[in-house]
C-alpha positions in Angstrom: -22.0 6.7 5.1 -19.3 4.6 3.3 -20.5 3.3 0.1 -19.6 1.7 -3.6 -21.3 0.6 -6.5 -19.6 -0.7 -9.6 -20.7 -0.2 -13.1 -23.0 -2.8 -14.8 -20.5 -2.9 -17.3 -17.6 -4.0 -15.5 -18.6 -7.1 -13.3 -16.3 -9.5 -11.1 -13.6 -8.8 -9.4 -10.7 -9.4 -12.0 -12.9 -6.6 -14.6 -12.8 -4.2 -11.7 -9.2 -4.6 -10.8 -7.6 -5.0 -14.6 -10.1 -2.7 -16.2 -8.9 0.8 -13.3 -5.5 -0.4 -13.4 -5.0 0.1 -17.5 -7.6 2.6 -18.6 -9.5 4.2 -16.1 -9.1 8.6 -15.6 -7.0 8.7 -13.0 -6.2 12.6 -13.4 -8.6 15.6 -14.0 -7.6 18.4 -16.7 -4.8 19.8 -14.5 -1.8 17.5 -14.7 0.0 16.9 -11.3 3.4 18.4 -11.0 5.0 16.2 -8.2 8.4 17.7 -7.0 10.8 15.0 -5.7 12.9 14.9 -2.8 15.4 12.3 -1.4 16.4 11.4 2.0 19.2 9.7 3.5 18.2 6.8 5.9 19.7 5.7 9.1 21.5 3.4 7.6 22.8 4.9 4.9 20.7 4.1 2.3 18.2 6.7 0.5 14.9 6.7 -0.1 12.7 9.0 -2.7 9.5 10.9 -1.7 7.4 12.4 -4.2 5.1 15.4 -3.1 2.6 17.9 -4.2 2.7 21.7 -1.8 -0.9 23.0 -0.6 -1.6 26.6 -1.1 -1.6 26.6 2.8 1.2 25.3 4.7 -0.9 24.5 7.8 -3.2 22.6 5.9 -3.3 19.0 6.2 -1.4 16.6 4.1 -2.1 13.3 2.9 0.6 10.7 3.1 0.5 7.4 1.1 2.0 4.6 0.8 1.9 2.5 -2.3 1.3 -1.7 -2.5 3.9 -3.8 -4.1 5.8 -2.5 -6.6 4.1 0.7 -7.1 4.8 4.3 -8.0 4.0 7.6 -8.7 2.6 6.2 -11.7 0.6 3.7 -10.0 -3.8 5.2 -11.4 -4.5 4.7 -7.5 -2.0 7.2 -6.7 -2.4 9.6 -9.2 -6.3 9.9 -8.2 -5.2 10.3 -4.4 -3.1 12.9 -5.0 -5.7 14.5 -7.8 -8.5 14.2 -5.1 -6.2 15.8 -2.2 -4.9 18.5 -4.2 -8.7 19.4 -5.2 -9.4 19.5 -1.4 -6.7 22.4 -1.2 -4.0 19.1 1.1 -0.7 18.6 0.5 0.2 15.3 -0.7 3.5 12.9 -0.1 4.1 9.5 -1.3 7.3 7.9 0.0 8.6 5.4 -2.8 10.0 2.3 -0.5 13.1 0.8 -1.2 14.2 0.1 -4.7 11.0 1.2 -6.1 11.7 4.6 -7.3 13.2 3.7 -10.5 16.8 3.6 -9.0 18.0 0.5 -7.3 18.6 1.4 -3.5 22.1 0.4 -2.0 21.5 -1.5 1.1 21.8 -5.1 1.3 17.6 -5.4 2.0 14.3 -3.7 0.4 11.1 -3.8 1.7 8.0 -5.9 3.0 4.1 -6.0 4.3 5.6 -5.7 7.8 8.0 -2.8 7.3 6.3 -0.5 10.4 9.4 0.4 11.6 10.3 2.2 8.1 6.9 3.5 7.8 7.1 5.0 10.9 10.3 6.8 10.2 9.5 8.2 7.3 5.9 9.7 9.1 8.5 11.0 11.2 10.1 12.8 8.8 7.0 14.4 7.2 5.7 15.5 10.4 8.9 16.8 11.0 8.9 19.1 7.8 5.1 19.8 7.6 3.5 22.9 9.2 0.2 21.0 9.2 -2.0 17.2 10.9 -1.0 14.4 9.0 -3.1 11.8 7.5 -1.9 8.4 6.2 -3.8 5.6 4.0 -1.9 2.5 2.6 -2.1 0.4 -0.5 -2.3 -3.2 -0.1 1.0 -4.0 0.9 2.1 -0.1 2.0 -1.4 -0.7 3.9 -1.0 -3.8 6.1 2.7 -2.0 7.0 0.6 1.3 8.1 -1.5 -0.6 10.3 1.6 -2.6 11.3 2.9 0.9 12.5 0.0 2.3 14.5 -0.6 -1.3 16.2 3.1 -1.0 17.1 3.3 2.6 18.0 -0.4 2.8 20.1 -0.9 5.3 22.3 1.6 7.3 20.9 0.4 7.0 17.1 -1.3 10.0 17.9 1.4 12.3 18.4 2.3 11.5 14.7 -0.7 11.0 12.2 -4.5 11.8 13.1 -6.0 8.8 10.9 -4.7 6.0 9.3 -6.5 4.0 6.3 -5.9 0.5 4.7 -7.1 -0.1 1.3 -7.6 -3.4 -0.7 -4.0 -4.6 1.7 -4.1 -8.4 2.8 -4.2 -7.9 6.4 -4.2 -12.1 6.4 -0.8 -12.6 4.8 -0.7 -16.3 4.6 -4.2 -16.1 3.2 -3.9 -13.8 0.5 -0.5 -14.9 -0.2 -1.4 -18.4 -1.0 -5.0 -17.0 -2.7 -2.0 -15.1 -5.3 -0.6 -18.3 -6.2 -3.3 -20.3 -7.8 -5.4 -20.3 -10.9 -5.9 -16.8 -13.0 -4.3 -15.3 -10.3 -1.1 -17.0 -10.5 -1.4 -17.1 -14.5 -1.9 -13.3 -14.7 -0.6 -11.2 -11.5 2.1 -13.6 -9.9 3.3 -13.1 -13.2 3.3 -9.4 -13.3 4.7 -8.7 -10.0 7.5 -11.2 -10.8 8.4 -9.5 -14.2 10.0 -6.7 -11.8 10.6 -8.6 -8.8 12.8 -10.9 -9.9 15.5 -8.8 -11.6 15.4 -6.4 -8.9 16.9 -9.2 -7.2 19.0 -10.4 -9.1 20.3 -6.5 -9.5 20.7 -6.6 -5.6 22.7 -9.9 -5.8 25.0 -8.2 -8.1 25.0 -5.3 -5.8 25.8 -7.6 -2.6 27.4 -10.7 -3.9 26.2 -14.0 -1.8 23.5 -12.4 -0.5 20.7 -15.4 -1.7 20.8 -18.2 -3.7 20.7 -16.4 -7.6 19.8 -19.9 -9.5 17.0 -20.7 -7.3 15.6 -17.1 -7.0 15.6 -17.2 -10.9 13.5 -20.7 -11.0 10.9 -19.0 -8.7 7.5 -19.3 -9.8 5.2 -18.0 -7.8 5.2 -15.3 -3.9 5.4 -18.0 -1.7 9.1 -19.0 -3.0 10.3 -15.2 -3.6 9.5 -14.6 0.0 11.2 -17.5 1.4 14.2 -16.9 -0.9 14.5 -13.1 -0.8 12.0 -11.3 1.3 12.0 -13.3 4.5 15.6 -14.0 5.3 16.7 -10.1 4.0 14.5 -8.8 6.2 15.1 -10.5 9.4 12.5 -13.4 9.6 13.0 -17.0 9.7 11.1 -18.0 6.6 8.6 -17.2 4.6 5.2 -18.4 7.2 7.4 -16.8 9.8 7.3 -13.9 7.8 3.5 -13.6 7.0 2.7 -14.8 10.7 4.8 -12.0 11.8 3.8 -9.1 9.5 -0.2 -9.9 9.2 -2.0 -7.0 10.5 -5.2 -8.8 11.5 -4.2 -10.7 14.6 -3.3 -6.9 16.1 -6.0 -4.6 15.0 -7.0 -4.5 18.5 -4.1 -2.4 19.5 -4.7 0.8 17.6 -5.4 3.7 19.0 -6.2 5.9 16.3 -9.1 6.4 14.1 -8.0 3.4 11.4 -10.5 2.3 7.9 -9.9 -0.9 6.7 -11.5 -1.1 3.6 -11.7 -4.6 1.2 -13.8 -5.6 -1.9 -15.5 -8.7 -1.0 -14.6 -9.5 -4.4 -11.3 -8.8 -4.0 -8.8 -11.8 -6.6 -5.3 -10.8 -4.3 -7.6 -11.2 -0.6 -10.3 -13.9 0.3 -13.5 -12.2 2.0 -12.9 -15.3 4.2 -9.8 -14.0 5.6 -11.2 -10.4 6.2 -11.3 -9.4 10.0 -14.6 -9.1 11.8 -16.1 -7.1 14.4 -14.9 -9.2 16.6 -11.1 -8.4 15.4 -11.4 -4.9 14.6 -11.4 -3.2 18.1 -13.2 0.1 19.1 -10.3 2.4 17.3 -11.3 0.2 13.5 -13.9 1.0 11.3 -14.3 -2.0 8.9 -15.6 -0.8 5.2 -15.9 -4.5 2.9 -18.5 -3.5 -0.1 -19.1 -6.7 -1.8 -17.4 -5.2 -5.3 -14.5 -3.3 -5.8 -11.7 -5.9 -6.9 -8.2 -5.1 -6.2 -7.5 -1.2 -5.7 -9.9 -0.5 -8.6 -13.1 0.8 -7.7 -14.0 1.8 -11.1 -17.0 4.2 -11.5 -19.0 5.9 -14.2 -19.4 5.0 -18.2 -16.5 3.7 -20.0 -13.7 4.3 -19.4 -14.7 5.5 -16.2 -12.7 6.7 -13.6 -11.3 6.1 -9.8 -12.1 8.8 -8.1 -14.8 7.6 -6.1 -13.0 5.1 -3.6 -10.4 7.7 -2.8 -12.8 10.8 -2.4 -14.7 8.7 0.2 -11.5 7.9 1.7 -10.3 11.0 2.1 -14.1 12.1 3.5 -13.5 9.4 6.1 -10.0 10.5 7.3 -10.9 14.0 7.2 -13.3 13.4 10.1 -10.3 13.0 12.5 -9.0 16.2 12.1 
């Protein structure tokens, strides 16, 4: 049974989300040696996939897919690939566009709705790997996993066992507008837009007349990146037509593969008021929403503690599909 406590001495939702992100173990005593690979896209571009061997090459691997503007480096990936290497999995975590530390060439980068890239790059794993697949997603990376089994369906299958969404706002338009006000919008609108915004700029320079470079520099909170960069490189109209396209929630209906949706009730980025219910989910959806947990933290034990316990259970769940 699925299950999280946090520690007395971290409470609310900001603690538990701040607290795991800066100085939480993340690692045990054996440091990770990730070996990375890059692949050529269909259209030209290139992409960067970090990834940990098994002892077995039939075993299964874990793939995951990071939230905005993550990494390698990101604690929550570091414990995934800490706790699949301890259960003897290989692990790959496909950097999207731009994110890799090296600015990507095409005239585009990536989005919550991005199915179609997640589902080439499963592709591409399963492809290479001698063993079942499973997939979890990270806010963002998340909501575009789910995005790809709702869109692929029956034959998901035939590609990953599982899929998992952690902490990802499966309501864009909700959490997206929850981002942009108060603390949040003081604090982590802030600190996505510290690297957002001159990787933009950099892809202006790249593709000259691309967006509007004054305005994108003005930008002050999501809702305006979006509808300035995100939206109209990516094919949508603007930025509601965006979120209303690339939301997960309205489709959760149409999996058909084991899929975990887990999301802190407490959760700043996600309003428990936006979560799906029951009544969304579908027969293929197991819904996990423990009432603490923040944003991707999950913080457990004494200080500093640690945040191995959200992706152990995880990785308990998806291993029942295999």
């Amino acid at each position: 049974m699925l299950k999280y406590r946090a520690p007395l001495w971290l409470p609310g939702g900001h603690a538990q989300t701040i607290w795991p992100a800066l100085y939480a173990r993340r690692n045990d005593d054996t440091p990770l040696t990730l070996r990375r690979e890059r692949w050529t896209t269909p259209d030209g571009d290139f992409v960067d996939v970090d990834r940990l061997d098994a002892p077995v090459a039939t075993a299964p691997m874990l793939v995951l897919f990071h939230g905005l503007e993550g990494s390698t480096q990101s604690q929550y990936v570091q414990a995934f690939a800490t706790v699949a290497r301890a259960r003897g999995w290989a692990f790959a975590m496909p950097h999207f566009r731009g994110c890799s530390g090296e600015l990507n060439l095409a005239p585009r980068a990536y989005h919550s709705g991005d199915y179609e890239e997640i589902g080439w790059m499963l592709d591409q794993l399963k492809a290479t790997h001698g063993g079942p697949l499973l997939a979890a997603g990270v806010s963002l990376g998340g909501n575009a996993l789910m995005r790809w089994a709702q869109e692929a369906g029956e034959t998901a299958a035939r590609t990953a066992k599982a899929v998992c969404s952690i902490c990802s706002p499966l309501d864009l338009e909700a959490a997206g507008h929850a981002i942009g006000k108060g603390f949040n919008r003081l604090v982590y609108t802030r600190m996505f837009l510290k690297t957002m915004v001159p990787k933009a700029l950099a892809k202006l320079a790249q593709h000259p007349g691309l967006f509007d470079g004054a305005r994108l520099r003005e930008v002050s909170d999501l809702y305006e990146f979006d509808n300035l960069f995100t939206a109209p490189l990516h094919g949508f109209r603007d930025v509601d037509d965006y979120w209303r396209r690339a939301s997960a929630k309205p489709h959760l209906q149409a999996i058909r593969i084991p899929a975990l949706a887990l999301n802190a009730r407490n959760d700043p980025f996600v309003p428990a008021s936006s979560l799906p219910g029951p009544a969304d989910a579908g027969r293929f959806v197991t819904l996990w929403q423990p009432a603490q947990g923040g944003h991707v933290g999950f913080p457990s034990g004494w200080p500093p503690g640690h945040v191995f316990s959200m992706p152990t259970q995880v990785c308990d769940w998806l291993a029942r599909a295999l």
